[in-house]
Structures are given as C-alpha cells and as structure tokens.
C-alpha positions in Angstrom: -1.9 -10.4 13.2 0.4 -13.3 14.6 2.1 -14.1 17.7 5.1 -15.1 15.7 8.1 -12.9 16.6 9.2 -10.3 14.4 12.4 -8.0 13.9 12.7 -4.3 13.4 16.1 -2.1 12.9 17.0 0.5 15.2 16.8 3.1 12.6 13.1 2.1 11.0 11.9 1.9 14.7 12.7 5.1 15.5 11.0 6.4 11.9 8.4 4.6 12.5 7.9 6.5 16.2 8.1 9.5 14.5 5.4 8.7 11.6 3.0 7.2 14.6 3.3 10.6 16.7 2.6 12.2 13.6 -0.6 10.8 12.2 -1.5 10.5 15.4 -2.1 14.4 15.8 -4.3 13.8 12.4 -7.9 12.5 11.9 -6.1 9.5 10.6 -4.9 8.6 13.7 -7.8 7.1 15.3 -7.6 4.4 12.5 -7.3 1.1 13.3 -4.2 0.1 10.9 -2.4 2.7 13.0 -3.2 0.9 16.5 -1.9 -2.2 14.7 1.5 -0.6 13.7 1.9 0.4 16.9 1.0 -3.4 18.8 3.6 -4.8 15.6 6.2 -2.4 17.0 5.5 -3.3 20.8 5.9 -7.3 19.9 9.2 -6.7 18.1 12.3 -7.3 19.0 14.8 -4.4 17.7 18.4 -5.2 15.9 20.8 -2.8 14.6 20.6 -2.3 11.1 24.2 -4.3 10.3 22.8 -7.3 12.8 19.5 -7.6 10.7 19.2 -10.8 8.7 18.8 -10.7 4.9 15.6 -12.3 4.9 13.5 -10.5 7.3 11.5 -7.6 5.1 13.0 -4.3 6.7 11.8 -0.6 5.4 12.0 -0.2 1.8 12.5 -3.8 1.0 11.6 -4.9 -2.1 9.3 -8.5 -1.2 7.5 -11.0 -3.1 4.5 -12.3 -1.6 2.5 -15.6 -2.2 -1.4 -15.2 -1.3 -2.1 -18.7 0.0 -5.8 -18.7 -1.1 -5.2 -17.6 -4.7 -1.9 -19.0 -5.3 -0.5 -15.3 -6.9 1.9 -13.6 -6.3 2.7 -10.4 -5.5 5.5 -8.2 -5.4 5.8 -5.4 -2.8 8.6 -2.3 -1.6 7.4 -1.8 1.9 7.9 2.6 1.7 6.6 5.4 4.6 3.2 6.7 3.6 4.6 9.6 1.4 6.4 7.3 -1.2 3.2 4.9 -1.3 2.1 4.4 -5.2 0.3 1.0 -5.3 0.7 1.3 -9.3 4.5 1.0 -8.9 3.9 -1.6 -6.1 5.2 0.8 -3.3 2.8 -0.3 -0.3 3.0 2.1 2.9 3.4 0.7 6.1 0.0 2.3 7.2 -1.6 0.3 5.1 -2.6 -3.5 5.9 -0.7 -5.3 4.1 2.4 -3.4 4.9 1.9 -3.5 8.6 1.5 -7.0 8.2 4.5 -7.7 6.9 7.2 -5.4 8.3 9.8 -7.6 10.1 8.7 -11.1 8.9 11.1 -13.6 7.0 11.2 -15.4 3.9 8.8 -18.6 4.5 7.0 -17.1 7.3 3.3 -16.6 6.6 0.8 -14.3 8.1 -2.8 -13.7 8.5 -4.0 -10.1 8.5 -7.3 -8.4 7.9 -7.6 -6.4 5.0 -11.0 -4.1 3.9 -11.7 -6.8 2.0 -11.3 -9.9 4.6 -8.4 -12.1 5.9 -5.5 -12.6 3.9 -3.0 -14.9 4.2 0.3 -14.7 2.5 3.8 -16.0 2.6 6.8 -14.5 2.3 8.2 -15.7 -0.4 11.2 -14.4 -1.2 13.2 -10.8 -0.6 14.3 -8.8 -3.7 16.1 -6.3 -2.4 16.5 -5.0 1.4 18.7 -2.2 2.0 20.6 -3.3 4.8 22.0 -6.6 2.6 23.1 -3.8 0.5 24.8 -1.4 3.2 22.4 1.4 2.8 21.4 1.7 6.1 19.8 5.3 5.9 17.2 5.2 3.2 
C-alpha cells in the first residue's frame, strides 16, 4: 500500500460498503485483500462522481498499467467481484491488484503485495472511466 492520497466517488464508495458488509458475512471475509479495501477506503478522500478527475482510475475504468520491474504493460477494467474475468482483463476490486489501484492517477505508481510478491506499477494511462463519459451509475 502507499500513503499517497487517493480519490473515491460517492457512488463507488457506497458499493463498495455494501460489497465489504457482504463478503464480510462469508468465509472470504476474514481475507486479507478485504481488510485492505477497507484501510484504501478509510484513507480516501470521497468526490462526487461529476467532481472526479479524468485521470484517477474510478469503478469500471478501463486502465493501463506499466509493471516497473518488467517494463510490460498491462491493461485492466477495475469491475465488482461478479463481473471479474481475468481472460477479458476485468480485475475485481477484491483482488490485489485492483485494490491497489482504485482511486490512483495517471503517473502515480504503487507498490502492493501480490501472492506472488511486491509489485510495483504505474499508472499509465486511463482508457475509458465512466464518469469522463457521464455514466455515472454503472
């Protein structure tokens, strides 16, 4: 994780409650990556949806990341855990990599543990984020 700020919308902040009380009532919830949503949400400061920047990676954004190790890049739709298909690069917030990098910016870059070690990536740019567009209630 870093200490650098992050933003959240309203509206994916008050999802996200909902999918945290939720798997929290599972087996799943005992898992780490959910106690690290839930610190991300805590550190962030919260927008409305129209006041969000266009380069800050928001629910269902569409993101292309730069590992800084490897040099590749990766592209990304940060999606809740039931529209989460790593084939069609739909990453679910639950998991590592998507915790890590819900509210950062385009040239931030971020550390964050991952099963198999520390990763660090940079956002490098944002494809598509649904508040850019006006769809504000994907």
């Amino acid at each position: 994780m870093s200490g650098k700020p992050i933003r959240i919308t309203k509206f994916d902040l008050e999802r996200l409650k909902v999918l945290l009380f939720d798997v929290k009532a599972t087996s799943y919830g005992k898992s780490e990556h959910v106690g690290n949503l839930q610190t991300e949400i805590e550190r962030a400061e919260i927008v409305l949806p129209q006041d969000i920047p266009d380069d800050v990676i928001t629910m269902n954004s569409a993101v292309c990341l730069e590992d800084l190790d490897t040099g590749e890049e990766e592209v990304y739709t940060l999606v809740f855990p039931e529209n989460a298909d790593l084939k069609q690069g739909r990453i679910s917030v639950l998991a590592p990599i998507g915790t890590g990098m819900l509210g950062y910016e385009v040239g931030d870059t971020f550390e964050w543990e991952v099963p198999a070690g520390k990763r660090r990536l940079r956002v490098k740019s944002i494809l598509y984020q649904p508040e850019a567009s006006g769809d504000y209630h994907l």
